[in-house]
C-alpha positions in Angstrom: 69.4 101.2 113.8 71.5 98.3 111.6 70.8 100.8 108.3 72.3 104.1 110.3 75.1 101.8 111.3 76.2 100.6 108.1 75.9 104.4 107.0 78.6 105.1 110.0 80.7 102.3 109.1 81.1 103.2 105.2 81.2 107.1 106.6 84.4 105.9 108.5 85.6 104.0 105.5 86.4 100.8 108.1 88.7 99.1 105.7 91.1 102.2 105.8 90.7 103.1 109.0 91.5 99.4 110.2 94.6 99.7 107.9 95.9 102.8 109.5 95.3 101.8 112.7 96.9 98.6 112.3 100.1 100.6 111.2 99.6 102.6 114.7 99.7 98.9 116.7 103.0 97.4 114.8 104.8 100.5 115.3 103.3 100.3 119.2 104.5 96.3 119.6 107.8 97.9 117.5 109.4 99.2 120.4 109.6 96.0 122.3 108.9 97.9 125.3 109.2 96.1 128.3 106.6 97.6 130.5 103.9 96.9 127.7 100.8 95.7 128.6 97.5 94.7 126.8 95.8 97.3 128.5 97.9 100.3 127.4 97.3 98.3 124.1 93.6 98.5 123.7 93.9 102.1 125.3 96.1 103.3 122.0 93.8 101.3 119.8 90.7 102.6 121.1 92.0 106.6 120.8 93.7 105.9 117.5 90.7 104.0 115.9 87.8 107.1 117.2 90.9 109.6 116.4 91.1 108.2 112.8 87.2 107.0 112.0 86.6 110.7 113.4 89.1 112.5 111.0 87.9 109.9 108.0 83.9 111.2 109.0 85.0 115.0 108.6 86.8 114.4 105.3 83.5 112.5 103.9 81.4 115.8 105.2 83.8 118.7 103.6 84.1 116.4 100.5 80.5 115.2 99.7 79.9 117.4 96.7 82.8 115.9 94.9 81.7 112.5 96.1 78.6 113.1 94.2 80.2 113.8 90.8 82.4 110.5 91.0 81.1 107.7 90.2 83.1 105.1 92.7 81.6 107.4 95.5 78.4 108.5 94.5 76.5 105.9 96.5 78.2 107.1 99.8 75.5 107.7 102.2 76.1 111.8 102.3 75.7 111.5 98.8 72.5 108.8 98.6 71.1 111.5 101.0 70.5 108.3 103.8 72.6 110.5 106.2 72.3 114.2 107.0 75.3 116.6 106.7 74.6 118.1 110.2 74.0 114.3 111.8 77.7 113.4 109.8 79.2 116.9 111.4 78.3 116.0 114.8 79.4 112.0 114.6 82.6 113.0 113.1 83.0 115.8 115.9 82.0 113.5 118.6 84.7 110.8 117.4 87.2 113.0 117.0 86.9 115.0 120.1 86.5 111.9 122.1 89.9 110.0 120.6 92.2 113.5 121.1 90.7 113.4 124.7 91.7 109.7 125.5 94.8 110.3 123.1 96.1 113.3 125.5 94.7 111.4 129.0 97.1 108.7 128.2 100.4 110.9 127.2 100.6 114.4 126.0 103.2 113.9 123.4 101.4 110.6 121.8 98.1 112.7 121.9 100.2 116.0 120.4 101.2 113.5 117.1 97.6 111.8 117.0 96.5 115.8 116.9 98.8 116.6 114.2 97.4 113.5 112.2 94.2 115.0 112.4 95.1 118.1 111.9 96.7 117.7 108.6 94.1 114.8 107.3 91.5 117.3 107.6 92.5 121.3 107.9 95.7 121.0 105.5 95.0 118.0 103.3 91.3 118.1 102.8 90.1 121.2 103.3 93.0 123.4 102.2 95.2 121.3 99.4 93.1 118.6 98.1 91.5 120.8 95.8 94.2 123.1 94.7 97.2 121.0 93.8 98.3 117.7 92.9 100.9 117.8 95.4 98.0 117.4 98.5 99.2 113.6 98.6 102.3 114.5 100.3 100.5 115.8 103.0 98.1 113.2 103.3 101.1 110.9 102.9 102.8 112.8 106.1 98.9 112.1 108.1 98.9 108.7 106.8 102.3 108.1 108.8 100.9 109.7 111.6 99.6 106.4 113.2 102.5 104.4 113.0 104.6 107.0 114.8 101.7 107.9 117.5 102.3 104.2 118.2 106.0 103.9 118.7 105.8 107.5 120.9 103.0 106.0 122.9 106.0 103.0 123.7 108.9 104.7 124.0 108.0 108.1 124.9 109.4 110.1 122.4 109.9 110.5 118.4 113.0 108.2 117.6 114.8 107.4 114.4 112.9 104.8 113.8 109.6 106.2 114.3 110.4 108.6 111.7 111.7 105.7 109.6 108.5 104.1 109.7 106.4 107.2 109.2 108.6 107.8 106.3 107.9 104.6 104.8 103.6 105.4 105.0 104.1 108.5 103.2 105.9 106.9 100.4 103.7 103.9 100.2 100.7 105.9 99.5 101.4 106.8 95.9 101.6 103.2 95.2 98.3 103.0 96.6 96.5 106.4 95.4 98.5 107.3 92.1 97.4 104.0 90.9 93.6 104.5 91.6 94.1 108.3 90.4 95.4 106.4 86.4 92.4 104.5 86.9 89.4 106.8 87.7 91.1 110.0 85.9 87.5 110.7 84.3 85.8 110.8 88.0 88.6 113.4 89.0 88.3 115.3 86.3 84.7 115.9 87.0 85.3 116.6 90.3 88.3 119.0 89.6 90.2 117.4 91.5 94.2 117.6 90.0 96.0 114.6 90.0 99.4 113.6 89.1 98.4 112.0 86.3 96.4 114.9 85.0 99.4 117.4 85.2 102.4 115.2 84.4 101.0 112.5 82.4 99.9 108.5 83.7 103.5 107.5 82.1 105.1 109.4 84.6 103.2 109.2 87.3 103.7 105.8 86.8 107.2 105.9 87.0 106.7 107.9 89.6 104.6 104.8 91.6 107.5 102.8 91.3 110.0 104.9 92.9 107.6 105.3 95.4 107.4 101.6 95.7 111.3 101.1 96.1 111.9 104.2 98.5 109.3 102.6 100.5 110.4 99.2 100.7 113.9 100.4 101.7 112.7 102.5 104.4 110.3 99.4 105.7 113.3 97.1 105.8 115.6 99.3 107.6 113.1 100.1 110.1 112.4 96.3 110.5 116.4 95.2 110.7 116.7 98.4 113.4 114.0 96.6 115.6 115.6 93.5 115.5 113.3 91.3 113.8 114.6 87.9 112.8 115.9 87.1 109.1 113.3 85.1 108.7 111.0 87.7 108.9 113.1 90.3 107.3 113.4 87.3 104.0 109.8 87.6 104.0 110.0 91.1 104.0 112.1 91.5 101.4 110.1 88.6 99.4 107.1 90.6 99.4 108.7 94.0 98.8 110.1 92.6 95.5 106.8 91.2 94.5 105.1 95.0 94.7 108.4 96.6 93.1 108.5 94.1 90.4 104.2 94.8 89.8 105.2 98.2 89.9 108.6 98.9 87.1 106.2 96.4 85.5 103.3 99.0 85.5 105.7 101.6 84.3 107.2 99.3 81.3 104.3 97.7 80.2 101.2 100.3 81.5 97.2 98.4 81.0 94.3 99.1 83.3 94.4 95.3 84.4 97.8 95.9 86.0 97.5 99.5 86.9 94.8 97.9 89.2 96.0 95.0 90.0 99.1 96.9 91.7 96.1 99.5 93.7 94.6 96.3 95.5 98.1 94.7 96.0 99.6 97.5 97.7 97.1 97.4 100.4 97.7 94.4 101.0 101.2 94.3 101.3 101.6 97.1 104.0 98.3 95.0 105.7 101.0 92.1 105.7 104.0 94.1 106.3 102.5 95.2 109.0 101.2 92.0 111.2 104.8 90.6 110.1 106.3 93.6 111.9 103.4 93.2 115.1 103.9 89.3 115.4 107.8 88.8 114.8 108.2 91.6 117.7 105.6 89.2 120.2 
């Protein structure tokens, strides 16, 4: 039972799917909403987190033969053979079905945008674009934002401005994050066949590319921030951290090594992780 579980929790990539679902809380606590309790809360993180682990599971089934030709995945357990395609199928069914049914039992439009995340994570991104172009990131750029906006819907009971705003700022986060892993493992997605940006325009610039991203993104964050009402000093540190992954970024562009290139993929995480909390806890 503790091996099958570490199987589901690496099948439901828990890092990622406790990033996204952290987006879906901030832009939840954004709204500032006056009737908010603790129980409607845990309700949204309950249907977001099965919603998303589900979504994540169903990718990992549809994509397991090109997980097994790269070598960052090929130890996944679909892969490794430790679980069974029909056992993944049915977990990632199960989740999913479960977290659109709680997503739709607490409001129908919050449970129509957590449906569309799905939607296009796994029909339009994965199963349909992924493979054929390099453009599939916008699309799972537009699923990625999905969370944030479920959130703020779920609060304020229906798609504002500043929903968008936020969503807006996801999709153009994840080429910092992705484009700079695709530089990385180019070989592994070659083998794979999967185009890239930095197969069909070059890692010069895609790089470029990354840190236009990065500055589009940043501007977007702090607007949606200042429109809530957050505090300067939370909007300083905002802006603090926002120049720190820019400068790694036009840095990455100018002066392009794998040490850097990498260095900015594990940063970028971990400035939307603390843009994030900064936006949850200067709102409570």
């Amino acid at each position: 039972m503790k091996k099958r579980m570490k199987n589901y929790l690496a099948l439901i990539k828990s890092m990622q799917t406790g990033l996204l679902l952290l987006t879906g809380i901030a832009g939840y606590v954004s709204a500032n909403c006056p009737v908010m309790s603790w129980q409607s809360l845990l309700s949204l993180a309950g249907s977001l987190f099965l919603a998303i682990a589900g979504s994540t599971v169903l990718n990992m089934v549809w994509d397991r033969d090109i997980d097994a030709k790269m070598t960052r995945t090929s130890r996944r357990p679909l892969v490794t053979g430790e679980t069974t395609p029909g056992e993944a199928l049915t977990l990632g069914l199960l989740l999913s079905a479960l977290g659109l049914w709680w997503s739709f039992s607490i409001a129908p439009l919050y449970g129509a945008v957590v449906f569309a995340g799905l939607f296009i994570d796994v029909v339009i991104y994965t199963m349909w674009l992924k493979r054929r172009t390099a453009w599939s990131i916008v699309w799972g750029g537009v699923c990625g934002g999905m969370p944030i906006l479920a959130g703020r819907v779920l609060a304020i009971g229906e798609i504002d401005p500043i929903g968008i705003l936020f969503a807006l700022s996801i999709l153009l986060w994840i080429p910092t994050h992705i484009l700079t892993f695709n530089i990385r493992s180019q070989k592994d997605y070659n083998r794979a066949n999967i185009p890239t940006f930095s197969q069909k325009y070059g890692p010069q610039n895609t790089r470029i590319i990354i840190a236009i991203s990065s500055i589009c993104a940043a501007v977007a964050i702090g607007l949606g921030a200042s429109a809530i009402g957050l505090s300067w000093g939370y909007l300083r540190l905002i802006s603090v951290m926002a120049i720190g992954i820019i400068g790694l970024s036009v840095f990455s562009a100018l002066k392009p090594s794998d040490k850097i290139n990498f260095s900015l993929f594990k940063c970028a995480s971990l400035y939307m992780m603390g843009v994030m909390a900064i936006i949850t806890f200067g709102v409570l």
